[in-house]
mmCIF file of the protein (N, C-alpha, C, O) and its ligand, coordinates in Angstrom:
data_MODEL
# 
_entry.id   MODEL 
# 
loop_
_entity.id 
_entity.type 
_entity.pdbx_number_of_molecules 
1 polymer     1 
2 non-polymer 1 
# 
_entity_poly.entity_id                      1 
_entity_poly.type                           'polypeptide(L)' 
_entity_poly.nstd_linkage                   no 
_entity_poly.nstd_monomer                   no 
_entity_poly.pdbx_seq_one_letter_code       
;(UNK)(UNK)(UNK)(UNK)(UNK)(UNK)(UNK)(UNK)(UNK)(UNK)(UNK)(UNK)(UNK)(UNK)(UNK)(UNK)
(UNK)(UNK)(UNK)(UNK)(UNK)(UNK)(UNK)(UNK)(UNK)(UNK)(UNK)(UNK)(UNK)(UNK)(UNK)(UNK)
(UNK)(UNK)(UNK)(UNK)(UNK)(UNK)(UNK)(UNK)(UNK)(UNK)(UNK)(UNK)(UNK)(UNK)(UNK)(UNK)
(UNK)(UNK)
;
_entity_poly.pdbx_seq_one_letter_code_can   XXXXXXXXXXXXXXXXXXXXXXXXXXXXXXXXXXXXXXXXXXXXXXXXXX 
_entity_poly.pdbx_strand_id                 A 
# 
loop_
_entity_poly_seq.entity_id 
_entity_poly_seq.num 
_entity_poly_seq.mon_id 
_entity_poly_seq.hetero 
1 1  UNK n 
1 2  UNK n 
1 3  UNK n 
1 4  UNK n 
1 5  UNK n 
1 6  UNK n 
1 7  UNK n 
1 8  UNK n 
1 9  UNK n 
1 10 UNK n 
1 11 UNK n 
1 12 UNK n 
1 13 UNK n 
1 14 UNK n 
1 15 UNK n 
1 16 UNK n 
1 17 UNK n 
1 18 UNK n 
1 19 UNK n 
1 20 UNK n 
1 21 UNK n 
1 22 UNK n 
1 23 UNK n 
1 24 UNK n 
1 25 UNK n 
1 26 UNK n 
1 27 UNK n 
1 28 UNK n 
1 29 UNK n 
1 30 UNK n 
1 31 UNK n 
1 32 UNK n 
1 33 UNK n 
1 34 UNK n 
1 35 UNK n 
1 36 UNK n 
1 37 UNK n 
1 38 UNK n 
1 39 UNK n 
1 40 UNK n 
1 41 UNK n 
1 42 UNK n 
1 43 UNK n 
1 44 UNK n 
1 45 UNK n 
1 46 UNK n 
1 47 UNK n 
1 48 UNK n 
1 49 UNK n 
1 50 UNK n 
# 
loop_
_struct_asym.id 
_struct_asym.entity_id 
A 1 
B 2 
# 
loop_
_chem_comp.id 
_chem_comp.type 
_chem_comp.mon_nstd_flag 
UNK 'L-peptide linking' . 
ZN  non-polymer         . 
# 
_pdbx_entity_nonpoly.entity_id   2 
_pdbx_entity_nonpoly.name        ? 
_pdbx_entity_nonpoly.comp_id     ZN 
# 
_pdbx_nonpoly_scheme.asym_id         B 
_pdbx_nonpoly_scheme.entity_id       2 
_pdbx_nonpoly_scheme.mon_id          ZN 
_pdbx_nonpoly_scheme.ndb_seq_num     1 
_pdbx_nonpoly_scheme.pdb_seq_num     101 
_pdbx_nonpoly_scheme.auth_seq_num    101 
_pdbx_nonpoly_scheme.pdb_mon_id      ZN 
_pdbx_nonpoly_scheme.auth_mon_id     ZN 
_pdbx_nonpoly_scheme.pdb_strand_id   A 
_pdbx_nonpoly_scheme.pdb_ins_code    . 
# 
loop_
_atom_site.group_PDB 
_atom_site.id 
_atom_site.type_symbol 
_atom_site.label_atom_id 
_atom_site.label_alt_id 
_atom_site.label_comp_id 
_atom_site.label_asym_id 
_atom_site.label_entity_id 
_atom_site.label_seq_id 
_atom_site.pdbx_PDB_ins_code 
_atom_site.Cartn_x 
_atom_site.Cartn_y 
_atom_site.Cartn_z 
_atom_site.occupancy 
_atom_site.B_iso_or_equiv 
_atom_site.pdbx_formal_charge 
_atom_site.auth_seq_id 
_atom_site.auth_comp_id 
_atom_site.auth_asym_id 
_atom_site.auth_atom_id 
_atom_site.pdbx_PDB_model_num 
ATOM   1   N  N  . UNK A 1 1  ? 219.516 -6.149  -83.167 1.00 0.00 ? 1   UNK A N  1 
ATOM   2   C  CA . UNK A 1 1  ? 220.154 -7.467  -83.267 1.00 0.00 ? 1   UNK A CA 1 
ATOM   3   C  C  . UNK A 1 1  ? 221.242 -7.596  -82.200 1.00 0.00 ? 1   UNK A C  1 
ATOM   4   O  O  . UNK A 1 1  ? 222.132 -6.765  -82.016 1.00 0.00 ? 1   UNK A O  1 
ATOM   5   N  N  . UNK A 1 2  ? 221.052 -8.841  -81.455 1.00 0.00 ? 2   UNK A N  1 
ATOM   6   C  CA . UNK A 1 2  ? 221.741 -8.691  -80.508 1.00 0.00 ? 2   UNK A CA 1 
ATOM   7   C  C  . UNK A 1 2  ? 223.373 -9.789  -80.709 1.00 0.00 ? 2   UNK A C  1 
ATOM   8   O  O  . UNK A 1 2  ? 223.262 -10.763 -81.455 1.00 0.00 ? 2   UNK A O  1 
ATOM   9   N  N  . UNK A 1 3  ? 224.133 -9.652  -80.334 1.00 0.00 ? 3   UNK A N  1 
ATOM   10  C  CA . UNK A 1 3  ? 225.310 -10.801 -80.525 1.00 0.00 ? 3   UNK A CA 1 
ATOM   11  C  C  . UNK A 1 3  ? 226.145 -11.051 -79.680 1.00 0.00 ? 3   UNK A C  1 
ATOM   12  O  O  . UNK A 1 3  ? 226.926 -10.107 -79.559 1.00 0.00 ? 3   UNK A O  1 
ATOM   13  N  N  . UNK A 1 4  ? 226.429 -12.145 -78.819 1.00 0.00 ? 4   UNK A N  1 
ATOM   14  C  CA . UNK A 1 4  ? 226.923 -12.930 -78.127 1.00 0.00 ? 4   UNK A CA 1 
ATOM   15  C  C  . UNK A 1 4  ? 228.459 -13.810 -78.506 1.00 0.00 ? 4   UNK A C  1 
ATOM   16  O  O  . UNK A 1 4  ? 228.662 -14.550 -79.469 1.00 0.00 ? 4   UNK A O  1 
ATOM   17  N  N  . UNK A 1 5  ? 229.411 -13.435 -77.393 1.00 0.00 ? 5   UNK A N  1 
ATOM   18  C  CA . UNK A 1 5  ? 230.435 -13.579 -77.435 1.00 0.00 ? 5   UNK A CA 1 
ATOM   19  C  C  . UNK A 1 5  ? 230.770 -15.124 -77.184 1.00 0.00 ? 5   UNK A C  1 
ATOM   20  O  O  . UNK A 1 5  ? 230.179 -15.350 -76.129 1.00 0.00 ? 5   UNK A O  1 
ATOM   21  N  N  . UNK A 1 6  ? 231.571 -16.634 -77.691 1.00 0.00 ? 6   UNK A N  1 
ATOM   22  C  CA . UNK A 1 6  ? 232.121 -17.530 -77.153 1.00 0.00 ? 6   UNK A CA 1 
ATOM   23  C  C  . UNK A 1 6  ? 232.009 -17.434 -75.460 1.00 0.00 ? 6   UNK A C  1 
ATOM   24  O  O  . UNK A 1 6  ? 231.709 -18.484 -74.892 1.00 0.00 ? 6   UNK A O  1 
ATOM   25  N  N  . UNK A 1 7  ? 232.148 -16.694 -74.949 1.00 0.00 ? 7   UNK A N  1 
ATOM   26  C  CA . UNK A 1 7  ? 232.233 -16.257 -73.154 1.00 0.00 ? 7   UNK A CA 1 
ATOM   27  C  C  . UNK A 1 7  ? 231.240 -16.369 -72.654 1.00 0.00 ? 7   UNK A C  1 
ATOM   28  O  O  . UNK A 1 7  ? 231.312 -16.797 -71.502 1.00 0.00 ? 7   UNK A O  1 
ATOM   29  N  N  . UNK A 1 8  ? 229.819 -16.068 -73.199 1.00 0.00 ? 8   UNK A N  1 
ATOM   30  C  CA . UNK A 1 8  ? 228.569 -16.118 -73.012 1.00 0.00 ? 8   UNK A CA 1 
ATOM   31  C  C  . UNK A 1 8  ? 228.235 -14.183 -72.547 1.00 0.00 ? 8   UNK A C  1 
ATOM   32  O  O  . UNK A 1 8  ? 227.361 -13.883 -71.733 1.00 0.00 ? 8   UNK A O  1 
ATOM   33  N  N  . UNK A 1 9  ? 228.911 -13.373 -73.088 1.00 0.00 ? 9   UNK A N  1 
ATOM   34  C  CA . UNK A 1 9  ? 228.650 -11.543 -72.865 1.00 0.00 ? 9   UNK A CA 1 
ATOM   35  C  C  . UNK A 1 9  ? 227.694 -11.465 -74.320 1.00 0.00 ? 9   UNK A C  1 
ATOM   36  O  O  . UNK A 1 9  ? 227.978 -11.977 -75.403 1.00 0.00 ? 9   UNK A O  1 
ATOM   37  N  N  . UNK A 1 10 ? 226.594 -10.732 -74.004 1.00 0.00 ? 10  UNK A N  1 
ATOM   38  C  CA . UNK A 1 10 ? 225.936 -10.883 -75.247 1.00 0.00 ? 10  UNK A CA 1 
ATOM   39  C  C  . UNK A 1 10 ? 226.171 -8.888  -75.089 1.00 0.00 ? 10  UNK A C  1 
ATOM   40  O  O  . UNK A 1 10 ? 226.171 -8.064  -74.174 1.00 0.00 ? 10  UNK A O  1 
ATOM   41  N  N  . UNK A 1 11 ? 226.343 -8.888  -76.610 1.00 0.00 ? 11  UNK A N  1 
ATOM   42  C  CA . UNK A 1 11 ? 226.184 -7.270  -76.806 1.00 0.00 ? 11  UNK A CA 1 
ATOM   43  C  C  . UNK A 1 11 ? 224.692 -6.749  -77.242 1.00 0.00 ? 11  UNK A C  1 
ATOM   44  O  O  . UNK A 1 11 ? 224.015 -7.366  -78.064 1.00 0.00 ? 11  UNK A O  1 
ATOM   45  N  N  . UNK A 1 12 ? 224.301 -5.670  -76.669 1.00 0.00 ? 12  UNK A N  1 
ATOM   46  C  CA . UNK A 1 12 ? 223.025 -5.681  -76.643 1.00 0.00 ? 12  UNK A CA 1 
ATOM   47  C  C  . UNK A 1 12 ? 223.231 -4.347  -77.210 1.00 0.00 ? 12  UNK A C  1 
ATOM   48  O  O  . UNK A 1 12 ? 223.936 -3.591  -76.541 1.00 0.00 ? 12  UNK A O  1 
ATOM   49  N  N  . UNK A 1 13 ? 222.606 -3.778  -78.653 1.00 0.00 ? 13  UNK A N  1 
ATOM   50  C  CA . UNK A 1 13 ? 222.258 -2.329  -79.102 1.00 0.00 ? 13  UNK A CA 1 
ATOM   51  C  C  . UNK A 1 13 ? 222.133 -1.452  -78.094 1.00 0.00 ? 13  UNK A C  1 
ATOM   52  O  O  . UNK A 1 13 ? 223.086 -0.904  -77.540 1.00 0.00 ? 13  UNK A O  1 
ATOM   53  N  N  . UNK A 1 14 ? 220.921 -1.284  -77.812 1.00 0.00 ? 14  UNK A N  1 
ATOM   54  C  CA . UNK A 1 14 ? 220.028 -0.735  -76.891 1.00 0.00 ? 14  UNK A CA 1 
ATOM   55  C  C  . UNK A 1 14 ? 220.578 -0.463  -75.652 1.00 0.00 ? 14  UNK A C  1 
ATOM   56  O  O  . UNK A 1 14 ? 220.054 0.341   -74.881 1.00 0.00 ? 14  UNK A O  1 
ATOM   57  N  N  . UNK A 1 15 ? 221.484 -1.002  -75.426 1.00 0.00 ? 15  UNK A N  1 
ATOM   58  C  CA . UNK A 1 15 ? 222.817 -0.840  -73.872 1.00 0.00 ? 15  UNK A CA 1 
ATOM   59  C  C  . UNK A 1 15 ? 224.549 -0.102  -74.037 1.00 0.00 ? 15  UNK A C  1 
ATOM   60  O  O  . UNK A 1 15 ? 225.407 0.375   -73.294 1.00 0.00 ? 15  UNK A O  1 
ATOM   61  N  N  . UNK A 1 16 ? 224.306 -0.454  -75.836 1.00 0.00 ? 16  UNK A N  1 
ATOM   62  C  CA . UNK A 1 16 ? 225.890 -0.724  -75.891 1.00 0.00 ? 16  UNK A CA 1 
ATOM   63  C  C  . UNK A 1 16 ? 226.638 -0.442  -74.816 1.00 0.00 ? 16  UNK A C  1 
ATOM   64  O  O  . UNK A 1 16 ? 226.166 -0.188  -73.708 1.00 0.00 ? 16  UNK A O  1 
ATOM   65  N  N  . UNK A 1 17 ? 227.774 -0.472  -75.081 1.00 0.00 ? 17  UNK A N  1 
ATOM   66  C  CA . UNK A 1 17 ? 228.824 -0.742  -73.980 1.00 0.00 ? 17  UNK A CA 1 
ATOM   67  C  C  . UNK A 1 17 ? 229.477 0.440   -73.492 1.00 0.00 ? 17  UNK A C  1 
ATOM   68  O  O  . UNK A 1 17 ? 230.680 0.305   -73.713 1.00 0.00 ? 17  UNK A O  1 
ATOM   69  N  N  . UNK A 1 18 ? 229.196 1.723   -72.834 1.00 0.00 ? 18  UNK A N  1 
ATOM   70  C  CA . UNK A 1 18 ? 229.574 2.838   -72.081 1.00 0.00 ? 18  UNK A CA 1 
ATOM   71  C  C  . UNK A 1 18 ? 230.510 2.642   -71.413 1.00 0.00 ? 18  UNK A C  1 
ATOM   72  O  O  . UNK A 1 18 ? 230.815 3.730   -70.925 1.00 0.00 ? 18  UNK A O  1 
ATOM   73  N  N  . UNK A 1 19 ? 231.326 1.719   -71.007 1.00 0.00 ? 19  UNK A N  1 
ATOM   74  C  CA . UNK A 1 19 ? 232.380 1.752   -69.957 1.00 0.00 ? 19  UNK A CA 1 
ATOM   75  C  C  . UNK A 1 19 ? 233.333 1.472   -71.283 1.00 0.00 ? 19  UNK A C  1 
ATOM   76  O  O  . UNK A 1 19 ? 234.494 1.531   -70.879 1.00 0.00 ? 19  UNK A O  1 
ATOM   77  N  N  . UNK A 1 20 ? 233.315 1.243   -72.444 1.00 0.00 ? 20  UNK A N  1 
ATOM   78  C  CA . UNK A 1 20 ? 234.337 1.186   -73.369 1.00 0.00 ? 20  UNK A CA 1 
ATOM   79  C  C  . UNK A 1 20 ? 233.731 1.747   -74.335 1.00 0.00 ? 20  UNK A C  1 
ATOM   80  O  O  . UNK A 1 20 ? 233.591 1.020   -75.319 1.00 0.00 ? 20  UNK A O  1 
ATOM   81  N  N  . UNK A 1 21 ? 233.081 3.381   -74.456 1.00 0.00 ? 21  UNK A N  1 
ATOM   82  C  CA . UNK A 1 21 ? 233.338 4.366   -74.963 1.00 0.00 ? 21  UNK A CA 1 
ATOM   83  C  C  . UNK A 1 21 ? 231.776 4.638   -76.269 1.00 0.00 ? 21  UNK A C  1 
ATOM   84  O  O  . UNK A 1 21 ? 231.549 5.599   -77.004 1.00 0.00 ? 21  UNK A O  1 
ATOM   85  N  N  . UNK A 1 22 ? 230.874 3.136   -76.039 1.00 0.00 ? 22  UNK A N  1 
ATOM   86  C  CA . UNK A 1 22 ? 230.086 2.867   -76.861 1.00 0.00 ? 22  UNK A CA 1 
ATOM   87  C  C  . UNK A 1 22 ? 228.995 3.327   -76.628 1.00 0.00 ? 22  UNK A C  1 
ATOM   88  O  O  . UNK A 1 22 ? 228.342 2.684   -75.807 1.00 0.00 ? 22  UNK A O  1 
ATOM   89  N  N  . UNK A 1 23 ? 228.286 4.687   -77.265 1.00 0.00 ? 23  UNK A N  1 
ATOM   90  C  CA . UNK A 1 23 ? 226.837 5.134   -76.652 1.00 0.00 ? 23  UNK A CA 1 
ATOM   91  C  C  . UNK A 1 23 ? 226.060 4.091   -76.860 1.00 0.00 ? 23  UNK A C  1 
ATOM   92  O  O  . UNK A 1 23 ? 226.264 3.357   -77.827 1.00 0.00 ? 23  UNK A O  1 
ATOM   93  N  N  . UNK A 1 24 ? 224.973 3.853   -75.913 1.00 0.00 ? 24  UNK A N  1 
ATOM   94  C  CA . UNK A 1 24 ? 223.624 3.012   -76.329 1.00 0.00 ? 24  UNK A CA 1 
ATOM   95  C  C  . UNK A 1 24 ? 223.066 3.637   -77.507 1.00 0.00 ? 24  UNK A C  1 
ATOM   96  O  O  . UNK A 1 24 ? 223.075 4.854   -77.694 1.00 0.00 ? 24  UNK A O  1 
ATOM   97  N  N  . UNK A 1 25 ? 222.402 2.462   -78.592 1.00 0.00 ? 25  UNK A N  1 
ATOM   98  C  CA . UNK A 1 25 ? 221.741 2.898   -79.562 1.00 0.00 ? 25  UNK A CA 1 
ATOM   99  C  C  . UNK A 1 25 ? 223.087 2.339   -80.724 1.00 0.00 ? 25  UNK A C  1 
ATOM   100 O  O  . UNK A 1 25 ? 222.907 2.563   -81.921 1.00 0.00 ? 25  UNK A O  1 
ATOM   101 N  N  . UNK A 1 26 ? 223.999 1.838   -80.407 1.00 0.00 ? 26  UNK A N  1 
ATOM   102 C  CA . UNK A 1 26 ? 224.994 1.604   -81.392 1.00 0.00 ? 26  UNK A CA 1 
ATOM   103 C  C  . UNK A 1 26 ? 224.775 0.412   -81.758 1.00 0.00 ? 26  UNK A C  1 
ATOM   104 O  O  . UNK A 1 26 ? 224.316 -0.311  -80.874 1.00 0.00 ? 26  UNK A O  1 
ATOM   105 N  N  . UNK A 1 27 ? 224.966 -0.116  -82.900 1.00 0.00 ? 27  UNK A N  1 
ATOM   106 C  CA . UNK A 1 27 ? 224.509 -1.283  -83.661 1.00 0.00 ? 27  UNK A CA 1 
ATOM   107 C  C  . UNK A 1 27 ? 225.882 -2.182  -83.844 1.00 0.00 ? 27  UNK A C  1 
ATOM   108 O  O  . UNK A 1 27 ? 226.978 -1.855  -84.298 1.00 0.00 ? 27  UNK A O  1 
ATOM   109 N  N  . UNK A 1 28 ? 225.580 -2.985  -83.508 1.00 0.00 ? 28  UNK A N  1 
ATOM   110 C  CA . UNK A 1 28 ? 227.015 -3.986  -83.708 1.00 0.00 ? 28  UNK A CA 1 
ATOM   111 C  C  . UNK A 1 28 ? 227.732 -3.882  -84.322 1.00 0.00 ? 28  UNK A C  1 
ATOM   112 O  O  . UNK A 1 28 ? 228.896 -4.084  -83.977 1.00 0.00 ? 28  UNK A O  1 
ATOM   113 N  N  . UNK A 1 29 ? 227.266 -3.372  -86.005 1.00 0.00 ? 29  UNK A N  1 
ATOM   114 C  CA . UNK A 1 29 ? 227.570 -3.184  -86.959 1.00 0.00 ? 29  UNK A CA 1 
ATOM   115 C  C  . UNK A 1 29 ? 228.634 -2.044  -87.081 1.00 0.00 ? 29  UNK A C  1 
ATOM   116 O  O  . UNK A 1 29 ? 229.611 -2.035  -87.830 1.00 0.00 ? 29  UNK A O  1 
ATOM   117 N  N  . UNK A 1 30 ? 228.238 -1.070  -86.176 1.00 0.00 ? 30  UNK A N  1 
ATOM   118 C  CA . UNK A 1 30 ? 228.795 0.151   -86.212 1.00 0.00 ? 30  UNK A CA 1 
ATOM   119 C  C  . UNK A 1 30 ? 229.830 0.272   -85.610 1.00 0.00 ? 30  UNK A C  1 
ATOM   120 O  O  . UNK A 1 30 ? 230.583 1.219   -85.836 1.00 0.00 ? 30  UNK A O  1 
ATOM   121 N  N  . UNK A 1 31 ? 230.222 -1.124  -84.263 1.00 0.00 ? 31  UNK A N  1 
ATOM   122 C  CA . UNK A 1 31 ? 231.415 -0.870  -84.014 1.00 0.00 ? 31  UNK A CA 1 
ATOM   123 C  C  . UNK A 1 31 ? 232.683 -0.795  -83.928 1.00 0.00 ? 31  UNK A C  1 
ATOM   124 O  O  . UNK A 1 31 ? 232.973 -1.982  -84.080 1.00 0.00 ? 31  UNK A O  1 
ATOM   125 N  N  . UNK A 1 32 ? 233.719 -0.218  -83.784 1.00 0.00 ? 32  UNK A N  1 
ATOM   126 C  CA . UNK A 1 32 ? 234.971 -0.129  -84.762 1.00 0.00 ? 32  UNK A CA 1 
ATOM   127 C  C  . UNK A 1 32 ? 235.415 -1.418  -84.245 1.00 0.00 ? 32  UNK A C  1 
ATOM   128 O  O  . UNK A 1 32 ? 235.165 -2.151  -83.288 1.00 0.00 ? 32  UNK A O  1 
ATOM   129 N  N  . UNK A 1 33 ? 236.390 -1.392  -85.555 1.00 0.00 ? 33  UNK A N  1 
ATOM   130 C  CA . UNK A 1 33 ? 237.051 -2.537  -85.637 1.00 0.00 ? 33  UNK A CA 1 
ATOM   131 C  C  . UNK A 1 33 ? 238.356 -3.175  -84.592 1.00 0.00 ? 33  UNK A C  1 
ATOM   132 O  O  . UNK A 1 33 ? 238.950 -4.250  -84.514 1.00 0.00 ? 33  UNK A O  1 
ATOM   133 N  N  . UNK A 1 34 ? 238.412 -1.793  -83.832 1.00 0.00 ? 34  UNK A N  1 
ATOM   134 C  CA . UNK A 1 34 ? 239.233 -1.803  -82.332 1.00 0.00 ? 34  UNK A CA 1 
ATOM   135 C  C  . UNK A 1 34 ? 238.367 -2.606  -80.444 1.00 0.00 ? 34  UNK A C  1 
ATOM   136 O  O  . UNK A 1 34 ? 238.768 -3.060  -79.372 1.00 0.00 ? 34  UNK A O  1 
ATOM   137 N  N  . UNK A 1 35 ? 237.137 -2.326  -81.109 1.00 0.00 ? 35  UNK A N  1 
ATOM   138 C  CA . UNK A 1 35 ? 236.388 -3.105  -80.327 1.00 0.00 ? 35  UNK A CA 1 
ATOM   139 C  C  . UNK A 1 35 ? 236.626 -3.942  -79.906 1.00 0.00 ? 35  UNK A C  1 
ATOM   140 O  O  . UNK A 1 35 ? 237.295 -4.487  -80.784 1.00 0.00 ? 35  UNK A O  1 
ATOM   141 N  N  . UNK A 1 36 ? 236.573 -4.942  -78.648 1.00 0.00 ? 36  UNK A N  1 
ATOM   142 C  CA . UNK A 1 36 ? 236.508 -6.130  -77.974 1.00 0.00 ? 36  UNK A CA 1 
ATOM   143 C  C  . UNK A 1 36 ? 235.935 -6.401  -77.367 1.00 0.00 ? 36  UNK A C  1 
ATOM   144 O  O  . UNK A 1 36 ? 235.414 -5.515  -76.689 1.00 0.00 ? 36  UNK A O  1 
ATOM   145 N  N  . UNK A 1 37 ? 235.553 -7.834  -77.101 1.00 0.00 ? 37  UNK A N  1 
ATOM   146 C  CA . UNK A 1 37 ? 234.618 -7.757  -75.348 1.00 0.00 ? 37  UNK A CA 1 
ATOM   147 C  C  . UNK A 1 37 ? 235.260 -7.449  -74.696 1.00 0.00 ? 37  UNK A C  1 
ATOM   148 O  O  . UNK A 1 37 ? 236.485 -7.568  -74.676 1.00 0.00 ? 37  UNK A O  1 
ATOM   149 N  N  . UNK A 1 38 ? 234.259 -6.763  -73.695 1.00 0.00 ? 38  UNK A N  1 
ATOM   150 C  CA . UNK A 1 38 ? 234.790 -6.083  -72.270 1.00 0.00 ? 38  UNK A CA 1 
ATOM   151 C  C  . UNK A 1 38 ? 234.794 -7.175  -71.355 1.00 0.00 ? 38  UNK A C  1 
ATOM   152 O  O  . UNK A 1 38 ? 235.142 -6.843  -70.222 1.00 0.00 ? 38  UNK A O  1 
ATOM   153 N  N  . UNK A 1 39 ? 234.541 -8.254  -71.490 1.00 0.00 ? 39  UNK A N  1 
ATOM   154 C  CA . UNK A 1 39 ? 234.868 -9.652  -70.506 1.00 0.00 ? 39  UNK A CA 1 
ATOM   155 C  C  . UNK A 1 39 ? 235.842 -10.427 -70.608 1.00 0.00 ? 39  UNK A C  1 
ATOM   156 O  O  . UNK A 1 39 ? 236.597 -10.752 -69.692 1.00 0.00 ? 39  UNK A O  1 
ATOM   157 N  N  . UNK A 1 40 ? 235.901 -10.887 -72.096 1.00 0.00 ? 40  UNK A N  1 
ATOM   158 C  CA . UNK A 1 40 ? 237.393 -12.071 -71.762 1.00 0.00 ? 40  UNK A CA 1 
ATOM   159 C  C  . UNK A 1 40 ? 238.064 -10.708 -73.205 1.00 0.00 ? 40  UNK A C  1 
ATOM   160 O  O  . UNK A 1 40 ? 239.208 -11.073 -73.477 1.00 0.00 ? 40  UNK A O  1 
ATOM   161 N  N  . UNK A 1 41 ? 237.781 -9.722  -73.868 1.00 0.00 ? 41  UNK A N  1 
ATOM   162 C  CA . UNK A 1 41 ? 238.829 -9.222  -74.846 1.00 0.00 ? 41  UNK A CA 1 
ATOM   163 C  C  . UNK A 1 41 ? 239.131 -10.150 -75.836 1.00 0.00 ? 41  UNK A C  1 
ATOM   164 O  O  . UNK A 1 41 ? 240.239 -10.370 -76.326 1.00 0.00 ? 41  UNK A O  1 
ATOM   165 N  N  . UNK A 1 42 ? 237.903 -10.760 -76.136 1.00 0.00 ? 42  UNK A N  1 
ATOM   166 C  CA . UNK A 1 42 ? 237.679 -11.660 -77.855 1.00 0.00 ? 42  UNK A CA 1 
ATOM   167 C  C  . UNK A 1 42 ? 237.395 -10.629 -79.108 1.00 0.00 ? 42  UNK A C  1 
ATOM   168 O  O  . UNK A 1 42 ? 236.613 -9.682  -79.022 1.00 0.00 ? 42  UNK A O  1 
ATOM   169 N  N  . UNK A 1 43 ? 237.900 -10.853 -79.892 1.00 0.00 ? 43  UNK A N  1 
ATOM   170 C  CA . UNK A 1 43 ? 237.424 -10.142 -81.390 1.00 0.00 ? 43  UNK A CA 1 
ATOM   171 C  C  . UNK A 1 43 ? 236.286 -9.760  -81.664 1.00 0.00 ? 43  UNK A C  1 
ATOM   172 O  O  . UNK A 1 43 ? 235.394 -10.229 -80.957 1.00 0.00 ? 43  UNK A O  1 
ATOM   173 N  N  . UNK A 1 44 ? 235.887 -8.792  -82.761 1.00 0.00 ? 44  UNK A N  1 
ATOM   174 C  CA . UNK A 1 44 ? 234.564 -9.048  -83.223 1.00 0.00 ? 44  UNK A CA 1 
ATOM   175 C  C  . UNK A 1 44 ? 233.799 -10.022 -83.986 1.00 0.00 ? 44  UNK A C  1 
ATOM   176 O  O  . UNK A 1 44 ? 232.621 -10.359 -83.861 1.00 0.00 ? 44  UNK A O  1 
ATOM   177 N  N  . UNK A 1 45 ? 234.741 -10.426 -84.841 1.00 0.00 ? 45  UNK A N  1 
ATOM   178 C  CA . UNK A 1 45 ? 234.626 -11.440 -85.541 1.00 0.00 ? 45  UNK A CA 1 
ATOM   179 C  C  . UNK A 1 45 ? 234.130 -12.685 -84.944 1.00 0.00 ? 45  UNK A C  1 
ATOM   180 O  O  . UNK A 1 45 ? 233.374 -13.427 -85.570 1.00 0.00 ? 45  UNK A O  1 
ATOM   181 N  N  . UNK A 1 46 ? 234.446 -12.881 -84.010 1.00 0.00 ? 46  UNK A N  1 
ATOM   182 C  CA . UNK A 1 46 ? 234.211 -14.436 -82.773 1.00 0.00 ? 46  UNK A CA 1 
ATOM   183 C  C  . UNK A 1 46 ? 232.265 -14.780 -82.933 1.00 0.00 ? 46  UNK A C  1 
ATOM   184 O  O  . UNK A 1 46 ? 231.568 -15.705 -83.351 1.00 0.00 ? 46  UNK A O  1 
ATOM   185 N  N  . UNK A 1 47 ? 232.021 -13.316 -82.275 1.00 0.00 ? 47  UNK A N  1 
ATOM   186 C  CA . UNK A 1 47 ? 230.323 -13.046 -82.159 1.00 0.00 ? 47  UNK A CA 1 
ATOM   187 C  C  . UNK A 1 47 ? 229.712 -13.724 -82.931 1.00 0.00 ? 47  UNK A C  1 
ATOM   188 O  O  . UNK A 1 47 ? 230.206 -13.982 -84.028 1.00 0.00 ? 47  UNK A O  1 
ATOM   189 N  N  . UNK A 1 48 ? 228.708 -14.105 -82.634 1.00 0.00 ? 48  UNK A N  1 
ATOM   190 C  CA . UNK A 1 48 ? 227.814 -14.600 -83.339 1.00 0.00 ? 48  UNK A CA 1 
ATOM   191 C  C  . UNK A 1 48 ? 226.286 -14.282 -83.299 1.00 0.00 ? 48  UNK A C  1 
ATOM   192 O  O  . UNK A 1 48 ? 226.047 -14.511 -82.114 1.00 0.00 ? 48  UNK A O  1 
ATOM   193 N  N  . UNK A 1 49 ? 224.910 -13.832 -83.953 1.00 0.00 ? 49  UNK A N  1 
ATOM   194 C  CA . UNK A 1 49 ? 224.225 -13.213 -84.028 1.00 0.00 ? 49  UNK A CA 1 
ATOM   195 C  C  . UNK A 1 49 ? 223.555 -14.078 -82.961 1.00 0.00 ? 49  UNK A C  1 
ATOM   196 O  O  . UNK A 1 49 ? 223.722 -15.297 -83.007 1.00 0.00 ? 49  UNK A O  1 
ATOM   197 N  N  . UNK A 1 50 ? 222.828 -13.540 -82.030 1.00 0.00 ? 50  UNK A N  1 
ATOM   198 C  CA . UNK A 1 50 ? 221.739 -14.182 -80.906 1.00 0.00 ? 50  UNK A CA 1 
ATOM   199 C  C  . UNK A 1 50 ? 220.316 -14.288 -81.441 1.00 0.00 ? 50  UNK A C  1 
ATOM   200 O  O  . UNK A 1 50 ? 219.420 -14.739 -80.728 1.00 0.00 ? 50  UNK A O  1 
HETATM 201 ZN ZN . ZN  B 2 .  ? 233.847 -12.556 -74.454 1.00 0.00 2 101 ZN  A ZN 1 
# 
Protein backbone atom coordinates (compact mmCIF):
# COMPACT_ATOMS: atom_id res chain seq x y z
CA UNK A 1 0.00 0.00 0.00
CA UNK A 2 1.35 2.91 -1.16
CA UNK A 3 0.71 6.67 0.46
CA UNK A 4 1.18 10.00 -0.78
CA UNK A 5 2.03 13.12 0.89
CA UNK A 6 -0.17 16.78 0.37
CA UNK A 7 3.42 17.64 -1.64
CA UNK A 8 2.73 15.04 -4.14
CA UNK A 9 6.08 12.41 -2.47
CA UNK A 10 4.31 9.19 -2.53
CA UNK A 11 5.89 6.59 -0.01
CA UNK A 12 6.36 3.49 -1.65
CA UNK A 13 6.91 -0.01 0.66
CA UNK A 14 8.97 -1.68 -1.65
CA UNK A 15 11.57 1.50 -1.75
CA UNK A 16 11.05 2.81 1.65
CA UNK A 17 13.02 5.61 2.39
CA UNK A 18 16.99 4.72 3.01
CA UNK A 19 18.31 8.16 3.13
CA UNK A 20 16.11 8.55 6.42
CA UNK A 21 17.06 5.33 7.95
CA UNK A 22 13.96 3.22 6.42
CA UNK A 23 14.92 -0.34 4.95
CA UNK A 24 12.86 -1.19 1.80
CA UNK A 25 10.17 -3.69 2.56
CA UNK A 26 8.83 -1.33 5.43
CA UNK A 27 5.16 -0.81 5.48
CA UNK A 28 3.82 2.55 6.19
CA UNK A 29 2.36 1.20 8.94
CA UNK A 30 5.51 0.35 10.53
CA UNK A 31 6.88 3.64 10.50
CA UNK A 32 7.76 5.40 13.64
CA UNK A 33 5.98 7.97 14.70
CA UNK A 34 9.22 10.33 14.33
CA UNK A 35 8.95 9.89 10.65
CA UNK A 36 8.40 12.70 8.09
CA UNK A 37 8.54 13.36 4.54
CA UNK A 38 11.81 13.66 3.31
CA UNK A 39 10.48 16.54 0.90
CA UNK A 40 8.54 19.27 2.49
CA UNK A 41 8.85 17.38 6.50
CA UNK A 42 4.85 16.88 6.74
CA UNK A 43 3.51 14.43 9.40
CA UNK A 44 2.38 11.06 9.06
CA UNK A 45 -0.84 11.65 9.69
CA UNK A 46 -1.22 14.23 6.52
CA UNK A 47 -0.76 10.90 4.04
CA UNK A 48 -3.25 9.62 2.53
CA UNK A 49 -3.59 6.01 1.08
CA UNK A 50 -2.80 6.05 -2.95
ZN1 LIG B 1 5.56 16.04 1.65
Amino acid sequence: MKYECPCGYVYDPAQGDPDNGVAPGTAFEDLPDSWECPVCGADKSVFEKV
